[in-house]
Each structure stands twice: as C-alpha cells, then as structure tokens.
N, CA, C and O of each residue as an XYZ file, in Angstrom:
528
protein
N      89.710     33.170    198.249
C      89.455     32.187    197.211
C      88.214     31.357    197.525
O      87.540     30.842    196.633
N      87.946     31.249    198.778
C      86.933     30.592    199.146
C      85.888     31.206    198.543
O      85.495     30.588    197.553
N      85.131     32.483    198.855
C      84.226     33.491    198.414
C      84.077     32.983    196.527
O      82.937     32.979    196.063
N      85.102     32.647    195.720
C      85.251     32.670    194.305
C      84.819     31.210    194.094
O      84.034     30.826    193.226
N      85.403     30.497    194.954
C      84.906     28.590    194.292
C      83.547     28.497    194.953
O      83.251     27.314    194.783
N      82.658     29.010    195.541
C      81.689     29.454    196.198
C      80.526     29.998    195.292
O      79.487     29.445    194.929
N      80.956     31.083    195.075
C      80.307     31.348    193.605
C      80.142     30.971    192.429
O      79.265     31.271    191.618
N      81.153     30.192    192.339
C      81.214     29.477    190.829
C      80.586     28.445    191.128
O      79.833     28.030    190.248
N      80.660     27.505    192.688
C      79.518     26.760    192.233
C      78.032     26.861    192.551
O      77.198     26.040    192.168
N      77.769     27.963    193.299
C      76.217     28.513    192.641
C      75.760     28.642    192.044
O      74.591     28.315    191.840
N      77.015     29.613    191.014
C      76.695     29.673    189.458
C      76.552     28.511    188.463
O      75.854     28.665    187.461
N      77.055     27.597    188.652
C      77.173     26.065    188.065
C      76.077     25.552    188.619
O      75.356     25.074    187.743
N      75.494     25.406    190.031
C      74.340     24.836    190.116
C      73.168     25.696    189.138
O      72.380     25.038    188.459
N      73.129     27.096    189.128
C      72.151     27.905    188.709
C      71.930     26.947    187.041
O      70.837     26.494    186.701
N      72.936     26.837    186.379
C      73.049     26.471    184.614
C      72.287     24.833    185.127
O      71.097     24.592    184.924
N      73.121     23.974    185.714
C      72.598     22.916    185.871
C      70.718     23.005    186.288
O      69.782     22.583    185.608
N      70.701     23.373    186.988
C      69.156     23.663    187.785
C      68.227     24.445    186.749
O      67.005     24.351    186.869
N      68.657     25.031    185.976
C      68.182     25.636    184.578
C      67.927     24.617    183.618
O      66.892     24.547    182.954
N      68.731     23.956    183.565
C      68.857     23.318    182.495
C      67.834     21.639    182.840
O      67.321     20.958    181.952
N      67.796     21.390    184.070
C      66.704     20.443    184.309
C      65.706     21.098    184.276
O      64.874     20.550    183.553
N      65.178     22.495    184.927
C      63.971     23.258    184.408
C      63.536     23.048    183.293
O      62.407     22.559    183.259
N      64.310     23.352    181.826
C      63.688     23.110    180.783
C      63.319     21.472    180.121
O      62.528     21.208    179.216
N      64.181     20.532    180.913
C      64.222     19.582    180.003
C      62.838     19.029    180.986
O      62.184     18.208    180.344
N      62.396     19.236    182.061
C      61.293     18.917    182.904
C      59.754     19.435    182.067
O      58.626     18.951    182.150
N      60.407     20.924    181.046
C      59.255     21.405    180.876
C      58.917     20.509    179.553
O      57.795     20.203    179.150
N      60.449     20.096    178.863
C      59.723     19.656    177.731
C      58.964     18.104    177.626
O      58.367     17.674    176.639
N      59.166     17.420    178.901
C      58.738     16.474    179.185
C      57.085     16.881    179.442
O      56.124     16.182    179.124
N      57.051     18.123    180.064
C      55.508     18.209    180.385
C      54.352     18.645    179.052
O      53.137     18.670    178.851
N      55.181     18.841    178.598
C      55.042     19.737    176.978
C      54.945     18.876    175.889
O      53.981     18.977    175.130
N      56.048     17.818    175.661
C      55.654     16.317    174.476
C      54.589     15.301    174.815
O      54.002     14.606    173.985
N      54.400     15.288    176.127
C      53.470     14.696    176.558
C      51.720     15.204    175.933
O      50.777     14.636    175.383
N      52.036     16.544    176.409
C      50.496     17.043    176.044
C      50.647     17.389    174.396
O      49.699     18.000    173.904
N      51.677     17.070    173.589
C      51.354     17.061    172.475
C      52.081     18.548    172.052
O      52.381     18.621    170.861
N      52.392     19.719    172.876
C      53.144     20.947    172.656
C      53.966     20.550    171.562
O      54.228     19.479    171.014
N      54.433     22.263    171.348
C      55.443     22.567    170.314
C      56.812     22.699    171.469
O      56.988     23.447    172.431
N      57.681     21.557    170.840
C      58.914     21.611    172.119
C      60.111     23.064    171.517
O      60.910     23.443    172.374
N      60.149     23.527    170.611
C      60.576     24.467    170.474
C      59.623     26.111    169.968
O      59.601     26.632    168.853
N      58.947     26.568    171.223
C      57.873     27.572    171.182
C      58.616     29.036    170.933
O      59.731     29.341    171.356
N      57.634     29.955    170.060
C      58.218     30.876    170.215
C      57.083     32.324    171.040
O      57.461     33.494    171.106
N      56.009     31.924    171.457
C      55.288     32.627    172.292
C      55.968     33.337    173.502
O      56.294     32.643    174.465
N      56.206     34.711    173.508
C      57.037     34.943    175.224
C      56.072     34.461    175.992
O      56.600     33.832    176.908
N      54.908     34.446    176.070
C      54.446     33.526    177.527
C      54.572     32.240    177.499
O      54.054     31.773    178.514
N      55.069     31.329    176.738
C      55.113     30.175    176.652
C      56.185     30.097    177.611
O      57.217     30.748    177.444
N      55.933     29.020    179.028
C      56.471     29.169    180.466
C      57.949     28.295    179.400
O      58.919     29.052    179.444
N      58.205     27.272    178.727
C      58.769     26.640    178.258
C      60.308     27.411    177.663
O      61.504     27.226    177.889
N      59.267     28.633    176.536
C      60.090     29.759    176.144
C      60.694     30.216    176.860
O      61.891     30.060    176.616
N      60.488     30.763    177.715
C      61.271     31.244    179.293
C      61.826     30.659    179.760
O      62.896     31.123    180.155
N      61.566     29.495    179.996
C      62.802     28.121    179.907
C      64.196     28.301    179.551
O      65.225     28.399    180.220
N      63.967     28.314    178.431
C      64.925     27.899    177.510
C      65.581     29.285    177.281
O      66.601     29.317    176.592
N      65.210     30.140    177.668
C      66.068     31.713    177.477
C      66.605     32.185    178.344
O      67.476     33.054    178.341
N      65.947     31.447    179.484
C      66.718     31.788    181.034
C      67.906     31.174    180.912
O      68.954     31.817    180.964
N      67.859     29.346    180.666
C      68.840     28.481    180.664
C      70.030     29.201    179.492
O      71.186     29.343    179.891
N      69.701     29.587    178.203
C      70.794     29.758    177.607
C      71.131     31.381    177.584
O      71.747     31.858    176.630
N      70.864     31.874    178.252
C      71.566     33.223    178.652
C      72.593     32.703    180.143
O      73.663     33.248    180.417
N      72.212     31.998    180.648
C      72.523     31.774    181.887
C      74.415     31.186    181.550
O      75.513     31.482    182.022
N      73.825     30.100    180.328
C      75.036     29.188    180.031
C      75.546     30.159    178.723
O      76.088     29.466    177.861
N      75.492     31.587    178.391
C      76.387     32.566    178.103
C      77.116     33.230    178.833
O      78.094     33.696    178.250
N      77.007     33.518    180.146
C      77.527     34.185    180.797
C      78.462     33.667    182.053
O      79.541     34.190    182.331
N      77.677     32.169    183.019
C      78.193     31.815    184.063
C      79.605     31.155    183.630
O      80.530     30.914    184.406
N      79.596     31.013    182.830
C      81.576     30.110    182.090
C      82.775     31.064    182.035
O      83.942     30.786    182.310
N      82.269     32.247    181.627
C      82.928     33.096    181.434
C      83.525     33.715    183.064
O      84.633     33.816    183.592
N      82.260     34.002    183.418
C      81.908     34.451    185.242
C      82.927     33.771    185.813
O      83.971     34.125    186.360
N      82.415     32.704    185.577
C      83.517     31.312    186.639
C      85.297     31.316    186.532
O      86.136     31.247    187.431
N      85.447     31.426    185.056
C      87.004     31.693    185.526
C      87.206     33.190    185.388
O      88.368     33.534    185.174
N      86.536     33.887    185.449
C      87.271     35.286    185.929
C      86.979     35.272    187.550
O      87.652     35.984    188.294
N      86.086     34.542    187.979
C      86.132     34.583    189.466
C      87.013     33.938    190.215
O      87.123     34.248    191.401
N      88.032     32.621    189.483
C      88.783     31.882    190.001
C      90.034     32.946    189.630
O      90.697     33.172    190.642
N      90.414     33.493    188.715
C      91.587     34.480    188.195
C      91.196     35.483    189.313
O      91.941     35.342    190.283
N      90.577     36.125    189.426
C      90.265     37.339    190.584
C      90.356     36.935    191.706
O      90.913     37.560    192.608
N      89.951     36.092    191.794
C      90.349     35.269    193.636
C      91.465     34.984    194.284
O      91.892     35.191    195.419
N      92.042     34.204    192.836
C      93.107     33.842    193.305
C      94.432     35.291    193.205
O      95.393     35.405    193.966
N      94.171     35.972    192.366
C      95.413     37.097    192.244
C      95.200     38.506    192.731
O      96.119     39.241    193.092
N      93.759     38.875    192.715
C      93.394     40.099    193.642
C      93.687     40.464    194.757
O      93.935     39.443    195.398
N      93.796     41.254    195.317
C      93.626     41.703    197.181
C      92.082     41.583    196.593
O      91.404     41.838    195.598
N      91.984     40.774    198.478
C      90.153     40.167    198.495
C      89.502     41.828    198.593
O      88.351     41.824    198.157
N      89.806     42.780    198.906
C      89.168     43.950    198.983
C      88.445     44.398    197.163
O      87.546     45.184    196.861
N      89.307     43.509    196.295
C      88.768     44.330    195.196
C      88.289     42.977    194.944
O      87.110     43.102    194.614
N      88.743     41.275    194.932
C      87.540     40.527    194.344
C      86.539     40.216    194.921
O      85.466     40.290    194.323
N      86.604     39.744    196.350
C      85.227     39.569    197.207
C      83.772     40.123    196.495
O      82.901     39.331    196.134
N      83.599     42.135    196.298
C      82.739     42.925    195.770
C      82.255     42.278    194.939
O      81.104     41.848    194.871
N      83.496     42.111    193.923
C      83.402     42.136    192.451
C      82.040     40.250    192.466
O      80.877     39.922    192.230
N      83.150     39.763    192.847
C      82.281     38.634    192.825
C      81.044     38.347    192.713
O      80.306     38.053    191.773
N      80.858     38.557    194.498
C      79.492     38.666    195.177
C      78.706     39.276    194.536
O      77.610     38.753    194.333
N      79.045     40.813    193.906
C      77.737     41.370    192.819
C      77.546     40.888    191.588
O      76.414     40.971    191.113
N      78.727     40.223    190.742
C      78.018     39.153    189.711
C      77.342     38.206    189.799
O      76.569     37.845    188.911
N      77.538     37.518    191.090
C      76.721     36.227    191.716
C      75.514     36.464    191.742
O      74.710     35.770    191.120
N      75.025     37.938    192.790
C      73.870     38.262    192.672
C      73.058     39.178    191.802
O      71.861     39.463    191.821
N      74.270     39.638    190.867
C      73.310     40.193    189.419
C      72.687     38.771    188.687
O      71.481     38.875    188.463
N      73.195     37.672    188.342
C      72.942     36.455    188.053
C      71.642     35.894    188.117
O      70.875     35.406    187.287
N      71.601     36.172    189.758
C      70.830     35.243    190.357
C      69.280     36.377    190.461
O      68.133     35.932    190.491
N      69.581     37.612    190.494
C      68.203     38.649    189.888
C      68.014     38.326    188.316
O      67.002     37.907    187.753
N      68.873     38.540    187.946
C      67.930     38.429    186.550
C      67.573     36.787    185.923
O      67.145     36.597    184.784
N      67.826     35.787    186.838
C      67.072     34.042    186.590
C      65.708     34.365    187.158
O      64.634     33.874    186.810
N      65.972     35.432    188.254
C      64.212     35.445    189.015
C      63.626     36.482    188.314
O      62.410     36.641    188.413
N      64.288     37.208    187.628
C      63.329     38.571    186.614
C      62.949     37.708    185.450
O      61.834     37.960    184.993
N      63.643     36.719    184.849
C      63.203     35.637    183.726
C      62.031     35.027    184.033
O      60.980     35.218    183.420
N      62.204     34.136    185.172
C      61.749     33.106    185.399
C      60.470     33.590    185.854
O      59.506     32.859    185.627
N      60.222     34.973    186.611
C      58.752     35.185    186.970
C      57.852     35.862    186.619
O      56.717     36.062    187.052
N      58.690     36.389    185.399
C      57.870     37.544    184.493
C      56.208     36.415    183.790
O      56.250     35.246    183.406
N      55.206     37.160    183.845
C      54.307     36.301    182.698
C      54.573     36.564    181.271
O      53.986     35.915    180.405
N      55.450     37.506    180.976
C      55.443     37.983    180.048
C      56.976     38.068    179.521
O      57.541     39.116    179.833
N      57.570     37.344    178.940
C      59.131     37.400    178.298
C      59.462     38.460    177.818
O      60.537     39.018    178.034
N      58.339     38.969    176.921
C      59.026     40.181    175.807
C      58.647     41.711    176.996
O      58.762     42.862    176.574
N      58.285     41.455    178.194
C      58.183     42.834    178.961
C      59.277     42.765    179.741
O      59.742     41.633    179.879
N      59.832     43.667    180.300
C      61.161     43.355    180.823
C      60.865     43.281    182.564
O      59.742     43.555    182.989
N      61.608     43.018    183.184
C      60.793     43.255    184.920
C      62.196     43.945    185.407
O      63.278     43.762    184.848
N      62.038     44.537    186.227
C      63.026     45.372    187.103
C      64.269     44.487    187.400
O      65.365     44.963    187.102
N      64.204     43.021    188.060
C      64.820     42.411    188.754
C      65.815     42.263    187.324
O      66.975     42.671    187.259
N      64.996     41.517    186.109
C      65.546     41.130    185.019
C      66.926     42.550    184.477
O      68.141     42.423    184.323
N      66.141     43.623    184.344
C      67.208     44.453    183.944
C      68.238     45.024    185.154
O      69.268     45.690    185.051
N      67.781     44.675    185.936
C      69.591     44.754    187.223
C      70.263     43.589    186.955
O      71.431     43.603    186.565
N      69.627     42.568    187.130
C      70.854     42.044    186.925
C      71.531     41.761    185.717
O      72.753     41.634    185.784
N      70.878     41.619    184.454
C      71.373     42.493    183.134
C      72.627     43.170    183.234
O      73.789     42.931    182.903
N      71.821     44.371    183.970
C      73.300     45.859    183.590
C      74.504     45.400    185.218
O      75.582     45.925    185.496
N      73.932     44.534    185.811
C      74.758     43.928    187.023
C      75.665     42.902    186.390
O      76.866     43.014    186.636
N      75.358     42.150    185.794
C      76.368     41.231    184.755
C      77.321     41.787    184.004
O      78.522     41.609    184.209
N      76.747     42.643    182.897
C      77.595     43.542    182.367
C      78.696     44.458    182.904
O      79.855     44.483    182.489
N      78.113     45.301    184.004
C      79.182     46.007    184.717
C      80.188     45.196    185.706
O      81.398     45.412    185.653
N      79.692     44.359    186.509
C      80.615     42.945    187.351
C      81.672     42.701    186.334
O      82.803     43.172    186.451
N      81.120     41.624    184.882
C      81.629     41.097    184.581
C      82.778     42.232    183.755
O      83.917     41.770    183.686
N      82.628     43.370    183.254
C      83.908     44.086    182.934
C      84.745     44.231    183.685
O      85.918     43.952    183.434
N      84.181     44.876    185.187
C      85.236     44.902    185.918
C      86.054     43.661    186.449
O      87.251     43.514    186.696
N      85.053     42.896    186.526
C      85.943     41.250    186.760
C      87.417     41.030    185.480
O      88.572     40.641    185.659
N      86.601     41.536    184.090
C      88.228     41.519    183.199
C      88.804     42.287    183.582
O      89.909     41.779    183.774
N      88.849     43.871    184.027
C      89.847     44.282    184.108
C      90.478     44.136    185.647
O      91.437     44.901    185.747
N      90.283     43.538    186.630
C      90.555     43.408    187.476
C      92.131     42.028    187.099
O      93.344     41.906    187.268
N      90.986     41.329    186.542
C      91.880     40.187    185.939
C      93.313     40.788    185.107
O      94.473     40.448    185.342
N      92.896     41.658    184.201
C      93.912     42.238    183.729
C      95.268     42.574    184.137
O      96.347     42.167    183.706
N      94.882     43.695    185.384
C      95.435     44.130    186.022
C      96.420     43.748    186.691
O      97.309     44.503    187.084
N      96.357     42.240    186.942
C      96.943     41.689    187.911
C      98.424     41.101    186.857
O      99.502     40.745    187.331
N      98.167     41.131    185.782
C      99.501     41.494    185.094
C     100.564     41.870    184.944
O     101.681     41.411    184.703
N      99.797     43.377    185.224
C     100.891     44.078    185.507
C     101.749     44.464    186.203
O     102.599     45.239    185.764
C-alpha cells in the first residue's frame, strides 16, 4: 500500500505542479499583452494547458484504482501495475512539455499515452477482480 499512496501522491503533485505551470504562464502572457487562451501548438502556454488538462483526466481516475489495487491485490500484481502508470504519466508530461511542436507527437509522449491506456485497463481489471 505504501508503493500506491506513493504514487498517488506524485501523481497529485504532477496535476498540482501542472497546474501552477500554466497559471505562471498566463501571468507571463497577460502581462505582455498575449492571447491567454492560444490555439498555436507552439504556443509554450498551449502546451500548458494540454499537458495540465490531460494530466487532470487521467491522474483521479489513476489514484483510486491505485488505492483499490493496493489495498486488495497480492503486491505481485499491483506494485507493476502501479509503478508503470506512474511512469507512463510522468513520460508523456515530459513528451508534452518538451516537444517544440504540440501537433508532432514525440516518442516519450506516445509511451506514455499507450502506457496509460494499457496500466490503466489493467489497473480496472485488476480492481475488478478482486471481487470475485
């Protein structure tokens, strides 16, 4: 269980720490007179704000299937499970965040993509499972 409240609050710092990212950018951005809602993919701002709300689609969900898996799994099947959503997560904030280019995709960005996706199914059915 430790490994699961561990992750969740990485993952909770990640949304939080996102989420001052953008509101930092739009401070740097009203200042110089910017458009605070841009739709340019290089606009560093845009990237902002797509990192942060993909981030706060997914880590809520993450978080209590990691506390349900922790707590009711044998650690042999949640520990994995975890740890590779944590760090599919945390690749695709740095495939966002360092691309120059939003609308090109970067390697890091699409692992942890299809790393979210596949974690987080198996995280439901793991959860599931424990049902039965």
């Amino acid at each position: 269980m430790t490994i699961a409240i561990s992750c969740a609050a990485i993952l909770g710092a990640l949304v939080f720490g996102l989420g001052f990212n953008v509101s930092r950018l739009r401070g740097i951005v009203g200042k110089a007179g910017g458009a605070q809602q841009p739709t340019d993919p290089t606009d560093r701002l845009f990237v902002a704000v797509r990192a942060h709300g993909n981030a706060a689609e997914y880590v809520p969900t993450l978080m209590v299937l990691f506390l349900l898996v922790g707590e009711r799994s044998p650690a042999a099947v949640a520990i994995p499970l975890i740890i590779g959503a944590t760090v599919a997560r945390l690749a695709h904030v740095v495939g966002m965040l360092t691309t120059p280019d939003w609308s090109i995709p970067t390697r890091s960005r699409l692992v942890g993509a299809l790393g979210t996706y596949l974690f987080g199914v198996a995280l439901a059915i793991a959860a599931a499972v424990t049902l039965l």
